[in-house]
C-alpha positions, 0 to 999 in steps of 0.5 A, a space after each residue: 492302507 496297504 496289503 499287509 494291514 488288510 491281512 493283519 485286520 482280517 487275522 484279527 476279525 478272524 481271531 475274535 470270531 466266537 469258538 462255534 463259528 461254522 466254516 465255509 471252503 467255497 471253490 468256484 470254476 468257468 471255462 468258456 471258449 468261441 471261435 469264430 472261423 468265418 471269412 473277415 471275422 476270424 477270432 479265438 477268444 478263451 478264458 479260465 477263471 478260478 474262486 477260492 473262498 475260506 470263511 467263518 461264520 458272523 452271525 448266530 444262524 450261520 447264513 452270513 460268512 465273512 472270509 479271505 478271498 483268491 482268484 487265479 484267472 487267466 484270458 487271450 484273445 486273437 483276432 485274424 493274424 494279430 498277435 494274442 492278446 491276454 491276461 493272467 492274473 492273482 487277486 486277494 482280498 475279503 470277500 462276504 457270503 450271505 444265505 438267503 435261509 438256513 437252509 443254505 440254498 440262495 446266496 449272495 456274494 461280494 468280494 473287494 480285491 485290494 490285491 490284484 496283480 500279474 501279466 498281460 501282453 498287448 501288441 506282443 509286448 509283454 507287461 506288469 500291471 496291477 490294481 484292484 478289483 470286486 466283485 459280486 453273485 447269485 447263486 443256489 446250492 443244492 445240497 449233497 450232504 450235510 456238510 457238502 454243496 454243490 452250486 451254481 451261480 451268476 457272477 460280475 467281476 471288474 478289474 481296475 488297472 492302475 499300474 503298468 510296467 514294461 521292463 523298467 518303465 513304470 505307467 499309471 493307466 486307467 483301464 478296466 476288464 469286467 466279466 459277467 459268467 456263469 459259475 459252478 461251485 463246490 462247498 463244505 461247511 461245517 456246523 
């Protein structure tokens, strides 16, 4: 099954939602950054990663969210006089938000990303690569109004490389990234 038939299925779950369906825009940010600046252990080591989540309600108490899912990541790692090594990547893919309680306080996320494509550079050498990913959180949602939150969460998130292209030679790889990080995230859900 390719992308475009995940689009079309999604469209139509979409499509078929009852027309009092409650919504959820979710948007979800980590930043981190170390340096070590010691004699013989010389590193700089970044990373951004960003969750977009836009999602319709599934169930009567609208604590289950079924939606589309796109993160925009990107991270380098130098060690000594070594190049930089880094990725940047897009991934896409459906992704299921559940609230613990109609309060809406405790949530748990999972996400599977049949598209995930971009860049990384290796040894200086810049290439194509692709695959999928998934992911899955815990979070908390303190809420600042009656449509707006404001949460944070813990969230793992694993890259499957499958597809690498270095100018126009194409390899299949075997390699994976994973990442576990802290996350704070800013909702609007309407009834």
């Amino acid at each position: 099954m390719n992308q475009i038939s995940f689009v079309l299925i999604f469209i139509c779950t979409l499509l078929s939602l009852p027309a009092k369906a409650g919504f959820l825009f979710s948007y979800g940010l980590n930043y981190s950054s170390e340096k070590d600046a010691t004699s013989g252990g010389d590193y700089e080591k970044t990373r951004t990663f960003h969750d977009l989540f836009l999602g319709a309600s599934v169930n009567q108490r609208k604590t289950l969210y079924f939606g589309w899912n796109i993160n925009s990541w990107s991270s380098s790692i130098q060690q000594g006089d070594a190049a930089e090594n880094t990725y940047s990547l897009l991934e896409m893919g459906p992704k299921v938000t559940w609230f613990l309680n109609e309060e809406r306080h405790w949530y748990l996320t999972f996400e599977w990303n049949p598209y995930a494509k971009g860049e990384r550079e290796k040894a200086s050498q810049s290439r194509d690569i692709a695959g999928m990913s998934y992911g899955a959180g815990l979070g908390y949602r303190f809420r600042l109004s009656r449509l707006v939150g404001l949460g944070a969460g813990i969230h793992y998130h694993s890259l499957s490389v499958d597809e690498e292209k270095i100018g126009s030679t194409e390899n299949d790889v075997s390699d994976k990234v994973s990442h576990l990080m802290p996350m704070i995230e800013l909702s609007f859900i309407t009834k």
